[in-house]
Biopython code that builds the backbone (N, CA, C, O; Angstrom):
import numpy as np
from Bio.PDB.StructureBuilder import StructureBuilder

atoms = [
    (1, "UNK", "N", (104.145, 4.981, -84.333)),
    (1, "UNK", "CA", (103.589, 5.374, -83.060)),
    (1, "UNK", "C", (102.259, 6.115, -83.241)),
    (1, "UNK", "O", (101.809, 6.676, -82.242)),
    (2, "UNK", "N", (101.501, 6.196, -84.512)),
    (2, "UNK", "CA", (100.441, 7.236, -84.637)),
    (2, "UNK", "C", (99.430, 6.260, -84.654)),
    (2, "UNK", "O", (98.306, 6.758, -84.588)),
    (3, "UNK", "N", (99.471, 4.450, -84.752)),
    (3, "UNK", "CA", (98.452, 4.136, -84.486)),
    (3, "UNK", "C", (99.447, 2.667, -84.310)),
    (3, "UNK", "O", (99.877, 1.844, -85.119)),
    (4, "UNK", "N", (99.583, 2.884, -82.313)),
    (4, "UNK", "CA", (99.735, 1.199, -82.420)),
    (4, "UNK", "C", (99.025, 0.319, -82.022)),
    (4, "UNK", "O", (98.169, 0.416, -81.143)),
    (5, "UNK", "N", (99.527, -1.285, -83.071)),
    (5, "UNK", "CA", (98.647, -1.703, -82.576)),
    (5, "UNK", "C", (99.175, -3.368, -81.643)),
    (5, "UNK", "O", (100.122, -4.047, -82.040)),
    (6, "UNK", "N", (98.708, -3.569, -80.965)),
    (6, "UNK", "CA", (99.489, -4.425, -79.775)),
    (6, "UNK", "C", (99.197, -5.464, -80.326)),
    (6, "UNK", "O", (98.218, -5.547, -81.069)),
    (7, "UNK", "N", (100.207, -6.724, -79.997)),
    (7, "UNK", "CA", (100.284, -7.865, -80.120)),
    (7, "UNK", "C", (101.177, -8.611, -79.000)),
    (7, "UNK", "O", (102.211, -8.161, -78.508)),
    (8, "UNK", "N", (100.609, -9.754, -78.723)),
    (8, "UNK", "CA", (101.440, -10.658, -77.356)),
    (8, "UNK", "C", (102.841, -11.405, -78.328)),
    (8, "UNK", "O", (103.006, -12.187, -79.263)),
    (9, "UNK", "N", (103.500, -10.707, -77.547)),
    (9, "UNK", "CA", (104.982, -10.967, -77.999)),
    (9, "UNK", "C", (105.751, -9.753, -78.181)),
    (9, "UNK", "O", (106.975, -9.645, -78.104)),
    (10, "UNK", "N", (104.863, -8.813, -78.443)),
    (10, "UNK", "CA", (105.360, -7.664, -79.441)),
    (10, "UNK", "C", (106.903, -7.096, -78.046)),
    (10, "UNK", "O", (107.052, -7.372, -76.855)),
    (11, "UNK", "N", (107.676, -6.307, -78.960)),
    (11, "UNK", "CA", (109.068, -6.276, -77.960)),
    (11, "UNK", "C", (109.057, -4.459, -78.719)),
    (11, "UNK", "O", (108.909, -3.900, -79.805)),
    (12, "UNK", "N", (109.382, -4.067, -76.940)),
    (12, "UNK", "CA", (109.996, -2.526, -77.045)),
    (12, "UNK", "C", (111.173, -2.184, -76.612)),
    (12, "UNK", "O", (111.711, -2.782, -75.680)),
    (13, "UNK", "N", (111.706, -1.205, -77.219)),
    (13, "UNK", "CA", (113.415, -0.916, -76.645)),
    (13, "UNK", "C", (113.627, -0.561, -75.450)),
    (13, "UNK", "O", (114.669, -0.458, -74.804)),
    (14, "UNK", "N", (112.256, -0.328, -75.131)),
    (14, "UNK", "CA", (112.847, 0.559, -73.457)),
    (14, "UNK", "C", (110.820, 0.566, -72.773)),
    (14, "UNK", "O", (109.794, 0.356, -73.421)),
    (15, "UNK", "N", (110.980, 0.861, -71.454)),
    (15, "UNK", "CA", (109.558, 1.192, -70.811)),
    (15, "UNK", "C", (109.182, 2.532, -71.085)),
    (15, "UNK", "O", (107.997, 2.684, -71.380)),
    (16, "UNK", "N", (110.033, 3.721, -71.055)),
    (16, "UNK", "CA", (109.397, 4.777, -72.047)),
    (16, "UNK", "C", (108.525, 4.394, -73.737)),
    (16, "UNK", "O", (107.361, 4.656, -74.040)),
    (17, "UNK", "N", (109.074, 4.042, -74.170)),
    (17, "UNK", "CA", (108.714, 3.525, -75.972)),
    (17, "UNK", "C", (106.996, 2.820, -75.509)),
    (17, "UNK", "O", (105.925, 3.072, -76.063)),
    (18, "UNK", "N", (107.259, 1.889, -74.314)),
    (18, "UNK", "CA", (106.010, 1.034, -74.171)),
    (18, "UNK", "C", (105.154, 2.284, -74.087)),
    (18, "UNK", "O", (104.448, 2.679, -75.015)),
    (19, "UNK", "N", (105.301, 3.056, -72.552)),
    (19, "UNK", "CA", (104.184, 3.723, -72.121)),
    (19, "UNK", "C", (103.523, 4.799, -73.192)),
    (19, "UNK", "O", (102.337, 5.120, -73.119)),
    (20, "UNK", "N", (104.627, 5.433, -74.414)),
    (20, "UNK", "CA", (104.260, 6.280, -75.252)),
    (20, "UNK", "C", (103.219, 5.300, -76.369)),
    (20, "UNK", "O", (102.255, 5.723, -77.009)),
    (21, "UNK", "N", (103.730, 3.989, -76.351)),
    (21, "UNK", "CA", (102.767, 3.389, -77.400)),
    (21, "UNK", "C", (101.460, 3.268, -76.641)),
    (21, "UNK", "O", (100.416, 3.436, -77.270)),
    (22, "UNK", "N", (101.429, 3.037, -75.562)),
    (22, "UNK", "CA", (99.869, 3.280, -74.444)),
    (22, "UNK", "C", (99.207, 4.050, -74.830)),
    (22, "UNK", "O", (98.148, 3.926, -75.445)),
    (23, "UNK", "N", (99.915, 5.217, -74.420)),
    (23, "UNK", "CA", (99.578, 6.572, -74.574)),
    (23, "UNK", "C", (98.657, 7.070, -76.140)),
    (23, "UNK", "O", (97.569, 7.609, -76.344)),
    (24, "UNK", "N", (99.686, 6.591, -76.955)),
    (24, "UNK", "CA", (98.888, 6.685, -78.606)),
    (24, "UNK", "C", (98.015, 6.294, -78.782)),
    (24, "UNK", "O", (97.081, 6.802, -79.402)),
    (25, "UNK", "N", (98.081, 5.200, -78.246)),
    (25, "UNK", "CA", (96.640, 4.188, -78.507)),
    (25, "UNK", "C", (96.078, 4.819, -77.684)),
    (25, "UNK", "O", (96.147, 5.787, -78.441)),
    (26, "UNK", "N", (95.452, 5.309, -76.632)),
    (26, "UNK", "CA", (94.458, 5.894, -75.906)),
    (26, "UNK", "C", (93.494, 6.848, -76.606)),
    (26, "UNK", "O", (92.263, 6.874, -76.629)),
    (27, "UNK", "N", (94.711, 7.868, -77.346)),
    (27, "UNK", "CA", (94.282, 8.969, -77.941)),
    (27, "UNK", "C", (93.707, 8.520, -79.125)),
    (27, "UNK", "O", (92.547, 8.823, -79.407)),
    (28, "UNK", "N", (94.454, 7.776, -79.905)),
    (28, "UNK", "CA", (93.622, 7.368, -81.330)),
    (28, "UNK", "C", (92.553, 6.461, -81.040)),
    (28, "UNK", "O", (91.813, 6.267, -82.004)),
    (29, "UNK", "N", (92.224, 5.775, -79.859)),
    (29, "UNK", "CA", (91.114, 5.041, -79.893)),
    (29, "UNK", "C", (90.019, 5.942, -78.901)),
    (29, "UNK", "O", (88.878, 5.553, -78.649)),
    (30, "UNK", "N", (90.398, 6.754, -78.584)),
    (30, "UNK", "CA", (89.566, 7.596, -77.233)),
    (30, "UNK", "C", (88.952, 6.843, -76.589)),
    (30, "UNK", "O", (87.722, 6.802, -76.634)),
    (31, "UNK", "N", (89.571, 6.184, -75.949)),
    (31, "UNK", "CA", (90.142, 5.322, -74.565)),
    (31, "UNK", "C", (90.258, 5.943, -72.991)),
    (31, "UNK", "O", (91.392, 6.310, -72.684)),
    (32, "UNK", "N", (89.435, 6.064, -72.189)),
    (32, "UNK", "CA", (90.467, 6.259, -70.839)),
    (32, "UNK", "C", (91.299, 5.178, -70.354)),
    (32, "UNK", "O", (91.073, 4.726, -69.231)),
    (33, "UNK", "N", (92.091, 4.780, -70.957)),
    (33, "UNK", "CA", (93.298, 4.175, -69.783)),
    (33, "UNK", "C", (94.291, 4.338, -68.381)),
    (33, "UNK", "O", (94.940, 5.369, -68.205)),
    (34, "UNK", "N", (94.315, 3.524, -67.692)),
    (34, "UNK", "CA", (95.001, 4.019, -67.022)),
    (34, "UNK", "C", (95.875, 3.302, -66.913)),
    (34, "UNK", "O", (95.742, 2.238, -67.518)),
    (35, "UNK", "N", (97.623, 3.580, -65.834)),
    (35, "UNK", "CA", (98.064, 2.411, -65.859)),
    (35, "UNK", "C", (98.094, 1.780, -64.289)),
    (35, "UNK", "O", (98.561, 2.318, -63.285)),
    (36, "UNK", "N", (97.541, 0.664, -64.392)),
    (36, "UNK", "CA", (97.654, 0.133, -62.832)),
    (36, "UNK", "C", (98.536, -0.257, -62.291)),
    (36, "UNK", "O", (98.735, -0.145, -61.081)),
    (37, "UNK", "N", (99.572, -1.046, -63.474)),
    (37, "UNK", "CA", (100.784, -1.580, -62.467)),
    (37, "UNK", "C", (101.428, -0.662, -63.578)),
    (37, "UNK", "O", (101.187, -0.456, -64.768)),
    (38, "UNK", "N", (102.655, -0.050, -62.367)),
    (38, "UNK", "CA", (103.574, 0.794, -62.867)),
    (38, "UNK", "C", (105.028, 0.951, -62.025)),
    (38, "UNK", "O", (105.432, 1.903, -61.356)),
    (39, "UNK", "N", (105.417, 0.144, -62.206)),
    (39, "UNK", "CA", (106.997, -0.203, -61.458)),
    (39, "UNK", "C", (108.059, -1.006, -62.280)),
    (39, "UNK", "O", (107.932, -1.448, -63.422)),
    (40, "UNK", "N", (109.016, -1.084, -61.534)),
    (40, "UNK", "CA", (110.704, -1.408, -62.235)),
    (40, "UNK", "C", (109.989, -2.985, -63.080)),
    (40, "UNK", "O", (109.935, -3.149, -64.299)),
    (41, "UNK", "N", (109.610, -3.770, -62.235)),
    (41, "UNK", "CA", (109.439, -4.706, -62.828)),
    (41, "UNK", "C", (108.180, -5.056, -64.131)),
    (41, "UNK", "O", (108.106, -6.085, -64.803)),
    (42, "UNK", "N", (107.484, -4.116, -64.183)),
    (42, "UNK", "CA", (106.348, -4.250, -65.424)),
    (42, "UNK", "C", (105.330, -3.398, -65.232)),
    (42, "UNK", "O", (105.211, -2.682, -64.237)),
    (43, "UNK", "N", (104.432, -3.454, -66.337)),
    (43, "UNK", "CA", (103.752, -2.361, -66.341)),
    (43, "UNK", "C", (102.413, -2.606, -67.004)),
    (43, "UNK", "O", (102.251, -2.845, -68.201)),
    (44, "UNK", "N", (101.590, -2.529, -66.192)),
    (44, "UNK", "CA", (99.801, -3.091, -66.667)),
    (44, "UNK", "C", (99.267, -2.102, -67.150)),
    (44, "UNK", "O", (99.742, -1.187, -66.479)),
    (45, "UNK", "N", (98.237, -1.439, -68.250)),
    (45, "UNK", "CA", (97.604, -0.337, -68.500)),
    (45, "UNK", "C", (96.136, -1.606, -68.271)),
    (45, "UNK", "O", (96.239, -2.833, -68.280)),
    (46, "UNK", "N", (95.110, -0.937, -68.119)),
    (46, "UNK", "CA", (93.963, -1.078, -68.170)),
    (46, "UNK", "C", (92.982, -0.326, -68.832)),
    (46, "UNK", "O", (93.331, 0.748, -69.321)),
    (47, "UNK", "N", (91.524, -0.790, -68.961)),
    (47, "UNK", "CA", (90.617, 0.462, -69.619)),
    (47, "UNK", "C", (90.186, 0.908, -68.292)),
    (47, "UNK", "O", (90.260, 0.113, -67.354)),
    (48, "UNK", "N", (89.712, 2.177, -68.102)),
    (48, "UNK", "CA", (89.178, 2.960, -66.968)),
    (48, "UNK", "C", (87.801, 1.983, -66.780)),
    (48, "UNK", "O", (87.526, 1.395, -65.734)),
    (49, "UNK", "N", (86.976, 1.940, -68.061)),
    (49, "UNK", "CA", (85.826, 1.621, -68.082)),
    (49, "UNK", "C", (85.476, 0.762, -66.866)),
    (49, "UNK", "O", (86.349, 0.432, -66.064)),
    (50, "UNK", "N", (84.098, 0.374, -66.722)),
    (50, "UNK", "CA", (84.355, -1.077, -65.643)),
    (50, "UNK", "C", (83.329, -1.969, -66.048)),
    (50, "UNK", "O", (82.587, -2.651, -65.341)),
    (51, "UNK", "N", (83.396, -1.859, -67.461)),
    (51, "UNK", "CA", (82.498, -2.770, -68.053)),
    (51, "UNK", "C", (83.708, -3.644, -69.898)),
    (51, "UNK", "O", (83.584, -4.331, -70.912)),
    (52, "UNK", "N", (84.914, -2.683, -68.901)),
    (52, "UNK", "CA", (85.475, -3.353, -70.668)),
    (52, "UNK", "C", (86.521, -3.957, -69.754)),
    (52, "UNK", "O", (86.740, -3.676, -68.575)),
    (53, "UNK", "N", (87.274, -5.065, -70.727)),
    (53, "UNK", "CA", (88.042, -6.156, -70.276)),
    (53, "UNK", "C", (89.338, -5.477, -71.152)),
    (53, "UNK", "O", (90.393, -6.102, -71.047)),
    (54, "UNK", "N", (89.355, -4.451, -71.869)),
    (54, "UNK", "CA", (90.704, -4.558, -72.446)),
    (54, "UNK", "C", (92.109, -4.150, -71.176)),
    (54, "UNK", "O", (92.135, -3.408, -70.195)),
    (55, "UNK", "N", (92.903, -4.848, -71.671)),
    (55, "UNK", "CA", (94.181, -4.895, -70.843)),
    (55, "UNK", "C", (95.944, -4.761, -71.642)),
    (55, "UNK", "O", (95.800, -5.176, -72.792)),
    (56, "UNK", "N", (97.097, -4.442, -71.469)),
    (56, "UNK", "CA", (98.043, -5.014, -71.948)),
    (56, "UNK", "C", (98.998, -4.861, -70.721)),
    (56, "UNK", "O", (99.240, -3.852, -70.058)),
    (57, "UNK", "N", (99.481, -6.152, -70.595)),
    (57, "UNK", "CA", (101.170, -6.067, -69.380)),
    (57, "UNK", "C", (102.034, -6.582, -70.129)),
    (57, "UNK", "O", (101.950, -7.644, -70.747)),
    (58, "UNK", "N", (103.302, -5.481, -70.075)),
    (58, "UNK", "CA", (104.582, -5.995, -70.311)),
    (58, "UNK", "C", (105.136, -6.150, -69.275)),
    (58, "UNK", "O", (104.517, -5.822, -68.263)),
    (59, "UNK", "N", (106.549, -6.723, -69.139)),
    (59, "UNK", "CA", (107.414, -6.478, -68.703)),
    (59, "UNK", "C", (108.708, -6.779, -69.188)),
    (59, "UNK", "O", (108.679, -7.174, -70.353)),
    (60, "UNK", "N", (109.982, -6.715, -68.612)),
    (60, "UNK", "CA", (111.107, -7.025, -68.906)),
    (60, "UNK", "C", (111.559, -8.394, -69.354)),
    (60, "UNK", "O", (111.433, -9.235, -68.464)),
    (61, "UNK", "N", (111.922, -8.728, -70.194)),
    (61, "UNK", "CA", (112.483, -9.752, -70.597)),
    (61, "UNK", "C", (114.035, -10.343, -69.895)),
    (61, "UNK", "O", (114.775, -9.512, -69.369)),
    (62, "UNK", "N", (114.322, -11.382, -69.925)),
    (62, "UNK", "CA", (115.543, -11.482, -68.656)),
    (62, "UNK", "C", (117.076, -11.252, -69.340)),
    (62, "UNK", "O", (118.153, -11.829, -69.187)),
    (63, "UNK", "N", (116.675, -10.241, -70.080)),
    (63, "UNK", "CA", (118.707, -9.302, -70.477)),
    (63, "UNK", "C", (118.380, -8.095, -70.180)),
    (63, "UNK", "O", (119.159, -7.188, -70.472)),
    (64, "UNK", "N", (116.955, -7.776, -69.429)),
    (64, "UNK", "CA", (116.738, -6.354, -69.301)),
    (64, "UNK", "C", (117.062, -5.518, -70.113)),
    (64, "UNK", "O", (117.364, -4.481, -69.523)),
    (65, "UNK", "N", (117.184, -5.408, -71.510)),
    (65, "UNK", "CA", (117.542, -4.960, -72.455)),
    (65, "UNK", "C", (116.671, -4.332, -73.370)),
    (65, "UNK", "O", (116.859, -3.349, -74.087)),
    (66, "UNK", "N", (115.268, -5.374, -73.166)),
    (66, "UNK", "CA", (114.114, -5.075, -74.153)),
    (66, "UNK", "C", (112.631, -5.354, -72.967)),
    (66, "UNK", "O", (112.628, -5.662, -71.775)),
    (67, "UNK", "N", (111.721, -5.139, -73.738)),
    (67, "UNK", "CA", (110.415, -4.777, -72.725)),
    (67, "UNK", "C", (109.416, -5.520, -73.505)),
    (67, "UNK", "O", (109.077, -4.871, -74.495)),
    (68, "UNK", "N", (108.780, -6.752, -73.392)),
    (68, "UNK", "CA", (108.095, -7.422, -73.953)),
    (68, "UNK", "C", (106.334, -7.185, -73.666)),
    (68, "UNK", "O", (106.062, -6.403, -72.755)),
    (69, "UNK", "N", (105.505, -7.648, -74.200)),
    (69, "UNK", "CA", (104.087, -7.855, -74.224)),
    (69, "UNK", "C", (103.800, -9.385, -73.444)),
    (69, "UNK", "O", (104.124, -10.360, -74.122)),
    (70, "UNK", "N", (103.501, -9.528, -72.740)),
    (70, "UNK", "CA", (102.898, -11.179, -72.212)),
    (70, "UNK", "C", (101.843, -11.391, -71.752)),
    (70, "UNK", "O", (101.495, -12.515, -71.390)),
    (71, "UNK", "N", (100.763, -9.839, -71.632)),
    (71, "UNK", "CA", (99.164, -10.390, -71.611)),
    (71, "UNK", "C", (98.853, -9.617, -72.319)),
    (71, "UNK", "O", (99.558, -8.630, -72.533)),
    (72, "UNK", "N", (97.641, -9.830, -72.937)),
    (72, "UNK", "CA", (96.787, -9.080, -73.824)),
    (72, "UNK", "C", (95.279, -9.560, -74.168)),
    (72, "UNK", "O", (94.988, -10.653, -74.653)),
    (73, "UNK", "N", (94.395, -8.545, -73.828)),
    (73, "UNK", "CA", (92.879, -8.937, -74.306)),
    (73, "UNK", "C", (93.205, -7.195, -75.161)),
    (73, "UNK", "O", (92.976, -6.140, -74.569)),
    (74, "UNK", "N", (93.672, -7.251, -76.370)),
    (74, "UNK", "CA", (93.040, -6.013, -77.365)),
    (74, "UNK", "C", (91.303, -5.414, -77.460)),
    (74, "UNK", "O", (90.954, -4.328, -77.924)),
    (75, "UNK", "N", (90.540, -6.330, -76.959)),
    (75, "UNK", "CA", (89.035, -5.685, -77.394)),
    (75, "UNK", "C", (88.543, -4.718, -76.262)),
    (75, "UNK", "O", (88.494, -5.034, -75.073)),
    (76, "UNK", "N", (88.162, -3.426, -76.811)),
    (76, "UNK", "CA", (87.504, -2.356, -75.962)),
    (76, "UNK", "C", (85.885, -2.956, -76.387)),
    (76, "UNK", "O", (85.335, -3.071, -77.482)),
    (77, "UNK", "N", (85.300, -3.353, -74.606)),
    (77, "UNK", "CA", (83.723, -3.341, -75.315)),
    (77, "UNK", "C", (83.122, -1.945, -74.674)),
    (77, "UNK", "O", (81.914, -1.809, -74.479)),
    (78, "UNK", "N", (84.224, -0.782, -74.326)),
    (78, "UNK", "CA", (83.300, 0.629, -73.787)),
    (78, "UNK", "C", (82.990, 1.654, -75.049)),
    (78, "UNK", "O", (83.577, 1.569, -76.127)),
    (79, "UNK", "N", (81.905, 2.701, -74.721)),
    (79, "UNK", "CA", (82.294, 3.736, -75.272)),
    (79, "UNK", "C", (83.442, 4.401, -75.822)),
    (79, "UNK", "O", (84.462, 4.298, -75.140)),
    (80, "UNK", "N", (83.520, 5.014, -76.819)),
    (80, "UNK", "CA", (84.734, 6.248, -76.694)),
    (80, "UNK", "C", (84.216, 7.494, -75.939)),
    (80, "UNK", "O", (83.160, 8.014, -75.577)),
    (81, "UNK", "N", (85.393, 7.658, -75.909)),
    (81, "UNK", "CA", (85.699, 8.996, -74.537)),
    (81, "UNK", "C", (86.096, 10.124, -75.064)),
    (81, "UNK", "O", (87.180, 10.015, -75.637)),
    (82, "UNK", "N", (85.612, 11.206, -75.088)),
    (82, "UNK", "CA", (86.048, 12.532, -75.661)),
    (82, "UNK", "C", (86.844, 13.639, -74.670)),
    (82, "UNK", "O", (87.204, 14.793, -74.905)),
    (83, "UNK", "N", (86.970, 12.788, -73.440)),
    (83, "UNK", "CA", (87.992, 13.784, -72.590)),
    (83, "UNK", "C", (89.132, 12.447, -72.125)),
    (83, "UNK", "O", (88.821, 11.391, -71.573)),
    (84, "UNK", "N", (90.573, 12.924, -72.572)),
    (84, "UNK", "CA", (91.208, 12.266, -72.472)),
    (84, "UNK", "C", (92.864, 12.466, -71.705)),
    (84, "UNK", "O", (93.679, 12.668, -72.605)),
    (85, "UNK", "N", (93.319, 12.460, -70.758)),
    (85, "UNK", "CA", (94.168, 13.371, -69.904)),
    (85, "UNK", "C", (95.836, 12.934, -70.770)),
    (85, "UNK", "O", (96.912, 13.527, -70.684)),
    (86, "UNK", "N", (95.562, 11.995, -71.373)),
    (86, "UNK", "CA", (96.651, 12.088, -72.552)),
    (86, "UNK", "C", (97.277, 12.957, -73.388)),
    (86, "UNK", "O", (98.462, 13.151, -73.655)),
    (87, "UNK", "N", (95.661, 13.726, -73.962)),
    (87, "UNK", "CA", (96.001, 14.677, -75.057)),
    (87, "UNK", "C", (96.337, 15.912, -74.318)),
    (87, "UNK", "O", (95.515, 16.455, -73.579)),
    (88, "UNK", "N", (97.479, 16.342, -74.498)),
    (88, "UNK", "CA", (98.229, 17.246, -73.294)),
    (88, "UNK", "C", (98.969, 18.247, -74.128)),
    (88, "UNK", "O", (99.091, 18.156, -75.350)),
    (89, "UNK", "N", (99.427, 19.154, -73.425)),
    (89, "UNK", "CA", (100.441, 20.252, -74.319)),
    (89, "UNK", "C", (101.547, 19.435, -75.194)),
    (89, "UNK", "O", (101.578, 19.420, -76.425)),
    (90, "UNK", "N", (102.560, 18.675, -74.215)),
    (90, "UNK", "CA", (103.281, 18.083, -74.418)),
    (90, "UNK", "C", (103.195, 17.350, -76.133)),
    (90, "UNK", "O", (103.961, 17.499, -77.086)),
    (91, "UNK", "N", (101.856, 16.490, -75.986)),
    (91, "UNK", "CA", (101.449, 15.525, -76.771)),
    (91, "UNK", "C", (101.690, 16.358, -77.898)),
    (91, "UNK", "O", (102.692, 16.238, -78.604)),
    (92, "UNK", "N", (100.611, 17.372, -78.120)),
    (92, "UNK", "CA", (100.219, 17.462, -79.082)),
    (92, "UNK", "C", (101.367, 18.812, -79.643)),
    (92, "UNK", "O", (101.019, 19.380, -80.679)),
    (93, "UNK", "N", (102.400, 19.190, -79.115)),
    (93, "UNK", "CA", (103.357, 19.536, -79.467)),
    (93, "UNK", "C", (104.840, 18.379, -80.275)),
    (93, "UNK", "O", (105.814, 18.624, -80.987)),
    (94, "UNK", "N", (104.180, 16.968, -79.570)),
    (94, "UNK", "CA", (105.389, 16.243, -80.548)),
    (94, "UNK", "C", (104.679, 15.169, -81.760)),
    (94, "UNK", "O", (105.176, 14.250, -82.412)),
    (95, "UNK", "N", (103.111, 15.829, -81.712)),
    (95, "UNK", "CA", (102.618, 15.327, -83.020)),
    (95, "UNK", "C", (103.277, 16.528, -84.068)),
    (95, "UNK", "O", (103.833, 16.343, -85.151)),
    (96, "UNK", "N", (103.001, 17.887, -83.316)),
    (96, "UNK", "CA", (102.674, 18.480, -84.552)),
    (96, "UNK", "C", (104.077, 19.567, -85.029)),
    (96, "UNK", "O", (104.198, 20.309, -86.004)),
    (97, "UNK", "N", (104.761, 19.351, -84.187)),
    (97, "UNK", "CA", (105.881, 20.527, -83.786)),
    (97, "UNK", "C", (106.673, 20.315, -85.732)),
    (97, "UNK", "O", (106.815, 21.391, -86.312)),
    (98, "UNK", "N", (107.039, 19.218, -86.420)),
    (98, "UNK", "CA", (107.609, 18.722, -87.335)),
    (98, "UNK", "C", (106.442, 19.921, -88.708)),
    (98, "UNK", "O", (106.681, 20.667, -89.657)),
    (99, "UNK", "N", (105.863, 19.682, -88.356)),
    (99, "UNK", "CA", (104.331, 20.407, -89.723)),
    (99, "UNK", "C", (104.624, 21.703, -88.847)),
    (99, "UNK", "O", (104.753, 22.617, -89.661)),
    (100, "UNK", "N", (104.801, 22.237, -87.456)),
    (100, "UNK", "CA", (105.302, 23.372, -87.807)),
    (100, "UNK", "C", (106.014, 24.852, -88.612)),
    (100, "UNK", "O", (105.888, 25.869, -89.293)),
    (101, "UNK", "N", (107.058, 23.650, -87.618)),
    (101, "UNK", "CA", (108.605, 24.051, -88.668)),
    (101, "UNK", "C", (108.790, 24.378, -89.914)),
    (101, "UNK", "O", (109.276, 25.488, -90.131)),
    (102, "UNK", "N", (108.393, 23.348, -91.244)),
    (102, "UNK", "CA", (108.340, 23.300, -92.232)),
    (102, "UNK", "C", (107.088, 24.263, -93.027)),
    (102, "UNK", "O", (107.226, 24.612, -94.200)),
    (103, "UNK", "N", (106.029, 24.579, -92.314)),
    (103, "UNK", "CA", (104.805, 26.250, -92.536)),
    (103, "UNK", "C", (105.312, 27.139, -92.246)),
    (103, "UNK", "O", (106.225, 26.375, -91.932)),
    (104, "UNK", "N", (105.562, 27.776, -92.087)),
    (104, "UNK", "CA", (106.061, 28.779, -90.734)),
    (104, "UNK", "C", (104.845, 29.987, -90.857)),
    (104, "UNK", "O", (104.899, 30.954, -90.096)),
    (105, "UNK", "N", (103.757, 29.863, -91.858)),
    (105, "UNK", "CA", (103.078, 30.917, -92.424)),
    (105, "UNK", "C", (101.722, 30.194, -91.746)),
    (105, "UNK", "O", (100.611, 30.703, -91.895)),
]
sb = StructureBuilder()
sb.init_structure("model")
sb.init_model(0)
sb.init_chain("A")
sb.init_seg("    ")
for serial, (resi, resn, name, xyz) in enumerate(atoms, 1):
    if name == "N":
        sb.init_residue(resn, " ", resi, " ")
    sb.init_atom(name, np.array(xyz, "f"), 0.0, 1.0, " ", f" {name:<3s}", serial, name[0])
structure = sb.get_structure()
């Protein structure tokens, strides 16, 4: 999850797992993404940009069991972005919380 990278086909266990792999990739590519379609049935992220074409939609596969990839343009042609509403308390508490623990100094 610290650097994914998408492929059409690719299969997730659940729509949480997808949106966190979004999410990663945003941050490691400094990306604004957003997600446009976001409901029971699938889920589109886009680039914010409005000059880049990158895209990925999954949705459910029919045992509803797993969460597939079925469009994909991978290429960002924008800038990177140095403000990113991803990188959050949250986030950067379940990168780093593990290298905590184990310093404590």
């Amino acid at each position: 999850m610290q650097n994914p990278v998408f492929r059409l086909g690719m299969v997730f266990g659940s729509v949480d797992v997808f949106r966190k792999a979004v999410r990663a990739h945003a941050v490691k590519h400094r990306r604004l993404v957003k997600f446009k379609k976001n409901d029971r049935d699938g889920i589109m992220a886009v680039c914010k940009a409005e000059c880049c074409e990158w895209f990925v939609f999954a949705s459910w596969l029919g045992d509803h069991k797993t969460f597939k990839i079925k469009s994909l343009n991978d290429k960002h042609t924008c800038a990177m972005s140095f403000k990113n509403r991803f990188v959050s308390s949250k986030h950067i508490a379940e990168k780093y919380v593990g290298q905590w623990r184990e310093n404590l100094d």
